[in-house]
C-alpha positions in Angstrom: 38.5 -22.7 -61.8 35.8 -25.5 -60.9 36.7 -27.7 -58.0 34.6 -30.5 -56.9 35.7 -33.4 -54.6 35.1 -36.5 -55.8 36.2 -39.2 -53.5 38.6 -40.5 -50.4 40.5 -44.3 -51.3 41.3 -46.7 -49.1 43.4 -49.7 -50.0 42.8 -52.8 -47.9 44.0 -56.5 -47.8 40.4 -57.7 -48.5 37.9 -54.9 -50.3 34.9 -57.1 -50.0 34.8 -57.2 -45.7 35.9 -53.7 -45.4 33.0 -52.0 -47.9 30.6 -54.5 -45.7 31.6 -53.1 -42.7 31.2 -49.3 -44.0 27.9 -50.3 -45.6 26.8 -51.4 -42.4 28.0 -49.0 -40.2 27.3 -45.8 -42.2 24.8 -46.9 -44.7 27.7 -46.4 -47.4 25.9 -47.9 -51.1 27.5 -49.7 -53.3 27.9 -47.7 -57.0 28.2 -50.5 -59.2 30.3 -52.0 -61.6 32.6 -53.6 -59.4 36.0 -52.3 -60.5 38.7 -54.7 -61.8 41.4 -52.5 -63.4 45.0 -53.3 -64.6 46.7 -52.1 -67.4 49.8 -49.7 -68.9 47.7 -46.8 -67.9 47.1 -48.1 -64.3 51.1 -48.7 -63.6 51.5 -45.2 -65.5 49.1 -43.1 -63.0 49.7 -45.0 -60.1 53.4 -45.7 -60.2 52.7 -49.3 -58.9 54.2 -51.8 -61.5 52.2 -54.7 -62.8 48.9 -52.7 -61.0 46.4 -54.6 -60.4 43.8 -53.4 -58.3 39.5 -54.8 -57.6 37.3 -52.8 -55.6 34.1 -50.8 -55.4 32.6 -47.7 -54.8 30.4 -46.6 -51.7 28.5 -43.7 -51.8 29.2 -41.6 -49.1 25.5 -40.7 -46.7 24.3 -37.2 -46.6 24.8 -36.2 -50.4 22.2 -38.1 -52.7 23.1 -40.1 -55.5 25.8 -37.6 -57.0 27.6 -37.5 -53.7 31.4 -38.2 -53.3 32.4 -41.8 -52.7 34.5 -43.7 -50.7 36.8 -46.6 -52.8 37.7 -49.5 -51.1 40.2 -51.2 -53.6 42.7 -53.9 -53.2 46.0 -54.3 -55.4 47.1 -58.0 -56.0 50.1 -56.9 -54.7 50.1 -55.2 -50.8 52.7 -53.4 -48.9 52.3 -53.8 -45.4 52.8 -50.6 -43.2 52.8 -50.2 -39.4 49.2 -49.0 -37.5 47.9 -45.7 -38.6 48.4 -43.4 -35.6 46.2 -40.2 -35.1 49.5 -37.6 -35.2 51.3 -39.5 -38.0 51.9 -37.5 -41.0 49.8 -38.0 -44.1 46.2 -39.0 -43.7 45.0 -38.7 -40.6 41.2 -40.0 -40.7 37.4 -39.8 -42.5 34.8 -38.4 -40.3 31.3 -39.5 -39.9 28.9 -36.8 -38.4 26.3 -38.7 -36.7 23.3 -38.1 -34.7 23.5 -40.8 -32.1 27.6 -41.3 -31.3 27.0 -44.1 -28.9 24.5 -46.3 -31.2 26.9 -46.1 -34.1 30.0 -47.3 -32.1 28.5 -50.1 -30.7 27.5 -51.3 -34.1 31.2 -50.4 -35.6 32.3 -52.4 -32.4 30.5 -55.2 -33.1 31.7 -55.0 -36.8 35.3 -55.9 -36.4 36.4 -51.6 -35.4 38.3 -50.7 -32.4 38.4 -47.5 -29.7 41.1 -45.0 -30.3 40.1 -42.8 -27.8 37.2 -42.6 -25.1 34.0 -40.2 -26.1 34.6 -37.0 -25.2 33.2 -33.7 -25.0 33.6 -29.9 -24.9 31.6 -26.6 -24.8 32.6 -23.9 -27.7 31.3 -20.2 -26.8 28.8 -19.2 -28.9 28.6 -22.5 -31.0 27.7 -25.4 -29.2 28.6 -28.6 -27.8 30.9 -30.5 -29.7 31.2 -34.6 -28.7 33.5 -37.0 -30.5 35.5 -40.2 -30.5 37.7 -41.5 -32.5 38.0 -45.1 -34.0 40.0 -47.7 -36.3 37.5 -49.6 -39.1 39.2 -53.4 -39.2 42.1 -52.3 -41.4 43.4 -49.5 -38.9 42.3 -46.8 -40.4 41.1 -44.0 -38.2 37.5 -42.5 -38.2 36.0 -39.5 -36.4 32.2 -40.0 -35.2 31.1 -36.6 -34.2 27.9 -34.1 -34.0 27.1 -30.6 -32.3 24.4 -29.8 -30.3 
């Protein structure tokens, strides 16, 4: 059996700001067409009647151009839900390994995300250092930054 992962979604209340800010905070690109999709077959996969959903694609960094993405889509229709919290069940975040933790949180900061936690640290025997923080992009939705040294 050939398995190959493809992509993570993330529905938002306004697709355009949130791809912006993971375009410039992880040098995301944009895989175009923009998507626009409604339709029988939309409602039938989804399970969300009258589906209606815009949105585009980011390549994720790291992978080259055949990469897995990350969809930021918005349905004409939202639900709203209460903040994502780190031990809620269900999704719990997208993580970012990064070379410079401290560099790429000041720019998240500075583009609309908020601290979850405070940096922190801790030595593995006989692996390494491992530093990490985690985050909330504008929408609330939780992201690791991390690296090992």
């Amino acid at each position: 059996m050939n398995i190959k992962y493809a992509h993570t979604n993330i529905i938002t209340k306004d697709w355009k700001e949130l791809a912006r800010f993971y375009e410039i905070v992880f040098n995301c690109i944009a895989v175009p067409p923009i998507r626009n999709y409604q339709g029988e077959w939309l409602e039938k996969g989804t399970g969300v009647f009258n589906a209606n959903l815009q949105g585009v694609q980011l390549r994720l960094p790291g992978y080259g151009d055949n990469g897995p993405t990350l969809e930021i889509y918005q349905y004409s229709e939202m639900i709203n839900a209460e903040r994502h919290l780190a031990n809620q069940k269900g999704f719990g975040h997208i993580a970012f390994k990064v070379e410079d933790i401290a560099g790429v949180l000041a720019i998240a900061l500075k583009n609309g995300a908020s601290k979850i936690g405070e940096l922190s640290e801790h030595h593995f025997d006989n692996i390494g250092v491992f530093r990490f923080i985690y985050i909330s992009d504008p929408d609330g939705n939780i992201i690791e930054l991390l690296n090992w040294s």
